[in-house]
N, C-alpha and C positions, 0 to 999 in steps of 0.2 A: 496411554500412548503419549510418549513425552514431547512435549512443543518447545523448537528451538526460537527464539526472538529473538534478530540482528537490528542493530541500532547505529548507523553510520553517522558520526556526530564531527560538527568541529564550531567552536565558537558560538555555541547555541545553545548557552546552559540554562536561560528559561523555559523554552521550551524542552531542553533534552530532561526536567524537573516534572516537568508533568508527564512527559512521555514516559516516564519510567515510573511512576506513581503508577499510571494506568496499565500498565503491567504488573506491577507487585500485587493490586489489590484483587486480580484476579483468583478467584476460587472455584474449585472441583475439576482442576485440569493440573497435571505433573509438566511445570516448563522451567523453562530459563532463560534470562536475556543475556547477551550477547552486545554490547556496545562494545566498537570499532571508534577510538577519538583520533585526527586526526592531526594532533597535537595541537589543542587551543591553548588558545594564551587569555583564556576566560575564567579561566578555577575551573574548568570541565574535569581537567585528567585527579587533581585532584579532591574532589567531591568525588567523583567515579572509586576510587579506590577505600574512602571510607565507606562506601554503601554496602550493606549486606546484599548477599543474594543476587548481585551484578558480577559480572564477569568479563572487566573490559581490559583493552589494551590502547596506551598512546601513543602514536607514533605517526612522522610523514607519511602520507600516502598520493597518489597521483588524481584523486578523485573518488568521489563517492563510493562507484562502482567496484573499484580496486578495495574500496573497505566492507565494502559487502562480501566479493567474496572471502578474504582474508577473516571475517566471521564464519561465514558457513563453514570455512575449515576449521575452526573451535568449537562449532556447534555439534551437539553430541545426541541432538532430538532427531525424531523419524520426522516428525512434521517439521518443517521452515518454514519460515517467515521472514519479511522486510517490513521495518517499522521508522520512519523517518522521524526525528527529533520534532515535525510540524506535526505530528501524527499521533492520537491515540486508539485506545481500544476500548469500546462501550462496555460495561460490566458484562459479564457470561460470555464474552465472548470467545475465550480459548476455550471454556470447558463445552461446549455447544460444537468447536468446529473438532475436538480428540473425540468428540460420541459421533461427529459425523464419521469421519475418517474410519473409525474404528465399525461402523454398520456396513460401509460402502467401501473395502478394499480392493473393488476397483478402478476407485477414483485418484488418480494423482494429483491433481489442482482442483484445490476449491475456490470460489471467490465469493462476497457477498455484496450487501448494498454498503455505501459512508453516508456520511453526512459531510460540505461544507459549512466552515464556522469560521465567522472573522475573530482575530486573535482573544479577543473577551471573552469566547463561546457561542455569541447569539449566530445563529445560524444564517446561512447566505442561501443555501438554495437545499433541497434533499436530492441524492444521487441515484435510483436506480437502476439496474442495469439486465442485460439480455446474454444469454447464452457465448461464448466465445467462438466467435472463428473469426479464424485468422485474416482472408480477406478484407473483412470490416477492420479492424486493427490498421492493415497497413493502407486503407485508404481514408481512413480517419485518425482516430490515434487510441489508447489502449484505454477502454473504457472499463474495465475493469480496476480499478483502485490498487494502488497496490499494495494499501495500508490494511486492505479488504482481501488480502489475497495470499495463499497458502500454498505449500506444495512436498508431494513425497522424498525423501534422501534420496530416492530411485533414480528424479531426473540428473542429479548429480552425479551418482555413482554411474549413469548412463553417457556422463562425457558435456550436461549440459553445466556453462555457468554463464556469468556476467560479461559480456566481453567491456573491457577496460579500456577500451580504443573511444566508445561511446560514452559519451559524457551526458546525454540530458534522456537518450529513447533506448539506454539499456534494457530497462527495464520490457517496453515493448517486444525489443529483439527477442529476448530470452521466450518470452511466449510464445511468439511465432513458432523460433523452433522448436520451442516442445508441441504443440498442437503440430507442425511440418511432422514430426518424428511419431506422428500417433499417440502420446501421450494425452490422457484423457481429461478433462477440464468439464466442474458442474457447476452452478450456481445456483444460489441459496436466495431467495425472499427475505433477507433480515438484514437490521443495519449491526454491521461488527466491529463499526472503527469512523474513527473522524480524521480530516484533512483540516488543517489550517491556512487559509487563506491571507499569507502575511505581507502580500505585497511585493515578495521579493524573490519565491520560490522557482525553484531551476528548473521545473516545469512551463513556468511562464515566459520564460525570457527571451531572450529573440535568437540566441544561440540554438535553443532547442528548436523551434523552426529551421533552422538553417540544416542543423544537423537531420530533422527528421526526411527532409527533402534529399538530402543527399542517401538515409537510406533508402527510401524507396528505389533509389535508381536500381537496387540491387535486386529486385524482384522482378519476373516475367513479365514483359512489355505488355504482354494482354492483360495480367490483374493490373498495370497503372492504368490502361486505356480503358477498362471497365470499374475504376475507382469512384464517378460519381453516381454508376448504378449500384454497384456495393455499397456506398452511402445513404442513399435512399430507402435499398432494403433494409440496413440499417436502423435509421427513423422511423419505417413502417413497423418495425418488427416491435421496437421500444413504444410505439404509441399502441400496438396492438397486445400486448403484455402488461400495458397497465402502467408502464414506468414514468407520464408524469401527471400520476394520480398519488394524492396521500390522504388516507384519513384521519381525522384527527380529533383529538388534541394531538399535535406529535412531543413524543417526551423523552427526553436523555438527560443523562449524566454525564460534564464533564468534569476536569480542572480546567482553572481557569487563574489568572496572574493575582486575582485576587479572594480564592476560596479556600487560603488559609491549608492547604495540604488535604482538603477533603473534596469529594466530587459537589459541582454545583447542578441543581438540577432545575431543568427549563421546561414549561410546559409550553405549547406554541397554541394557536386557536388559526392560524394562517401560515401558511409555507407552502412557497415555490420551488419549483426545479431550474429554473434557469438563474444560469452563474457562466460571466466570466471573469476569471481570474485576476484578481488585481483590482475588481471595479467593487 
């Protein structure tokens, strides 16, 4: 089952270097990535074009989103993905989520656990996470990773994409309405992917608050007036699942600015789940 990986990149050619390492070195899954540049002025578009096995295109775009979708319409795989330049993918991890997909055809989104990592590698906090609905989403925000998160051609050929009006909580949108539309969404116990924690990411910024506050208004008065009991159940449901417990050693594999083109690998004897962003 072939895995498509979109990569929306502009001006971020160290990390779009690693990001794309940790896609190629993947084994026992049929994919392809997909990087979207958004015309840097970095050496991105051309690196991108001497690399085998990428498949990208440079050009203006209005924002992130706008080159996400403008990928998924190059993308030629049943599964999708979004993979941010801050972003990679722990080893096994496509071939793991085409044997899910492929046992469980009734599932149209998967998602699993990440790990935070400050740009070195060393880790910031472990991420795991609980079942989706939507409620929780839009009274918190989309805990599901999205570096960790997969989904069928189905919800596309069904009318769903990106909206490009959304600059920082696309990504959340899109989920709502596919869980809104009945589309089914599981979660997995394993870590698939990592976030990079670079101090500057457009998840943190303060635009994204602004913006995530003005979508809420777009939702039924009663889920916002019942948003800090949805948060609650929330937390209870994540402390009662185990999500922030780790056993350990915890061990992964990245790249890192200095491991020479091969993954560096960290054993930990200590790791926490609390992380905010930027600290």
């Amino acid at each position: 089952m072939a895995i498509s990986v979109v990569t929306p990149s502009r001006d971020q050619i160290g990390f779009l270097k690693n990001c794309c390492a940790s896609v190629a070195d993947q084994q026992g899954a049929d994919f392809e990535h997909v990087v979207v540049d958004g015309a840097s002025s970095d050496g991105s578009p051309a690196w991108l074009r001497q690399m085998p096995g990428i498949v990208s295109i440079s050009e203006a775009d209005r924002g992130m989103y706008e080159a996400v979708n403008k990928g998924l319409r190059l993308a030629r795989g049943e599964i999708l993905a979004q993979l941010n330049c801050d972003e990679q993918y722990l080893p096994g991890a496509l071939s793991f989520v085409s044997g899910y997909f492929q046992k469980h055809p009734e599932v149209d989104m998967l998602f699993g656990d990440f790990l935070a990592l400050a740009p070195d590698g060393a880790l910031k906090a472990f991420r795991k996470s609980i079942p989706l609905r939507w409620p929780y989403v839009v009274s918190s925000y989309l805990y599901a990773g999205t570096c960790a998160l997969f989904f069928r051609r189905r919800l596309l050929d069904n009318g769903l994409s990106f909206r490009g009006d959304l600059r920082c909580v696309a990504d959340a949108d899109f989920v709502v309405r596919a869980l809104r539309a009945g589309f089914r969404a599981r979660h997995v116990r394993r870590y698939l992917a990592v976030f990079t924690d670079t101090g500057a990411n457009l998840s943190a910024s303060a635009s994204q608050f602004r913006e995530r506050r003005e979508w809420k208004r777009s939702f039924p008065v009663l889920v916002r007036w019942l948003g800090p009991v949805f948060n609650l159940l929330r937390l209870l449901e994540k402390f009662l699942r185990g999500c922030y417990r780790q056993r350990l050693p915890l061990e992964y594999e990245v790249f890192t600015p200095d491991s020479g083109g091969e993954r560096k690998q960290f054993v930990l004897n200590s790791a926490g789940f609390r992380w905010r962003m930027g600290r």
